[in-house]
Every structure is written in structure tokens, then in C-alpha cells.
N, C-alpha and C positions, 0 to 999 in steps of 0.2 A: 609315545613319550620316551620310553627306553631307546628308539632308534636317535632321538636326537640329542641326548645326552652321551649317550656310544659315537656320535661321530663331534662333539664337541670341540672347537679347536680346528676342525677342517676346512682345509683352506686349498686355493689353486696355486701354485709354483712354475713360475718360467724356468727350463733347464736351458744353457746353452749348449749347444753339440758341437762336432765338426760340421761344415756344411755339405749339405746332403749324406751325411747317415745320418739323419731323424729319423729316418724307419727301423734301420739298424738299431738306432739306442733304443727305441720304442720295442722292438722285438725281445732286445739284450735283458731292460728292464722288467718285463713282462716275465721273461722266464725268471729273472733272478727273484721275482715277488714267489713266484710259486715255489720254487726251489729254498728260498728263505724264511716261506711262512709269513711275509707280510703282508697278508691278505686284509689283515684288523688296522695299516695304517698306511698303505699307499693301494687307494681306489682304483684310479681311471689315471689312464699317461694314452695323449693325445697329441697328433700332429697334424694341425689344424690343414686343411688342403678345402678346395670348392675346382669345383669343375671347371676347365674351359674348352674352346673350342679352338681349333688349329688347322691349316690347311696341311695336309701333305700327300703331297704327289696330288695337289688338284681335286682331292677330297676332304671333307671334311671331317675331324677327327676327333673324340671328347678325349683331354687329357684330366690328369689330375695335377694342382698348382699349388705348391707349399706357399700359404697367404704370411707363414713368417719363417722363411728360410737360418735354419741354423739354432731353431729353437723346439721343444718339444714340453707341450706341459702336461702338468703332474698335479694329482688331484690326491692330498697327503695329511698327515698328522703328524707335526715334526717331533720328532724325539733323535736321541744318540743314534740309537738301530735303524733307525730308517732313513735319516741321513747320511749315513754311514754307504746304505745298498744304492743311493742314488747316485752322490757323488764318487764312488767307485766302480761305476759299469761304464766299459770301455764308451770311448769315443764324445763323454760327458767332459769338456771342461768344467 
């Protein structure tokens, strides 16, 4: 019961990026969680991708496919401070 009263409020959030650094921001974010201590209100920061398959050079290849190019989401608790670390890690409009 305490864990779902501690994550109250939590919700998923579309970030937009540049197109193609979504890993970049997703890397960028990640450390600034650690480094900032918001560990108690931005969870999970995900870029969505699913596998496909691609011929090159006459073989078949498994890529990885960003299923929404230019966006990376964010699994958060909004307040000042952590709006604050999202909307200001490089390459986030």
C-alpha cells in the first residue's frame, strides 16, 4: 500500500528531442537523474524502438527502428525540480 501512495501522481510524458539523439537525451537524462538525485521522481525514460529486419549486402540484417522518431518518454512525478532536469538536458526541446 505505501508503494502506491509513494508513486501517486505518476504518469508517462512525451519528451520531444532533436531527431535522432533520442538516445543521446535518454543517456543525457539518465545520468542527470543520478547525478541530481531524482531517483524518488523521474522512474523509467524510454525510446520506444522494436526490431526489424533489412537486407544488406544480400543478407539479412536485425536493425533496431525508433517506432516514434524524435520523441523519448518519461515515466515522472511533475513538480518544479524535475521539470526543471527534463526540460533542461541538452538536445530536449
Amino acid at each position: 500500500m505505501a508503494k502506491q501512495v509513494a508513486n501517486a501522481g505518476r504518469q508517462w510524458y512525451v519528451i520531444h528531442t532533436y531527431s535522432g539523439y533520442e538516445d543521446a537525451v535518454r543517456d543525457a537524462l539518465l545520468q542527470r537523474i543520478d547525478s541530481l538525485n531524482m531517483q524518488d521522481y523521474i522512474f523509467d525514460v524510454v525510446v520506444p524502438k522494436e526490431k526489424q529486419i533489412v537486407m544488406k549486402k544480400g543478407q539479412p540484417v536485425e536493425e533496431d527502428k525508433k517506432i516514434f522518431p524524435g520523441y523519448v518518454l518519461v515515466s515522472m512525478l511533475v513538480t518544479d525540480e524535475s521539470w526543471y532536469v527534463v526540460r533542461n538536458t541538452p538536445n530536449v526541446t
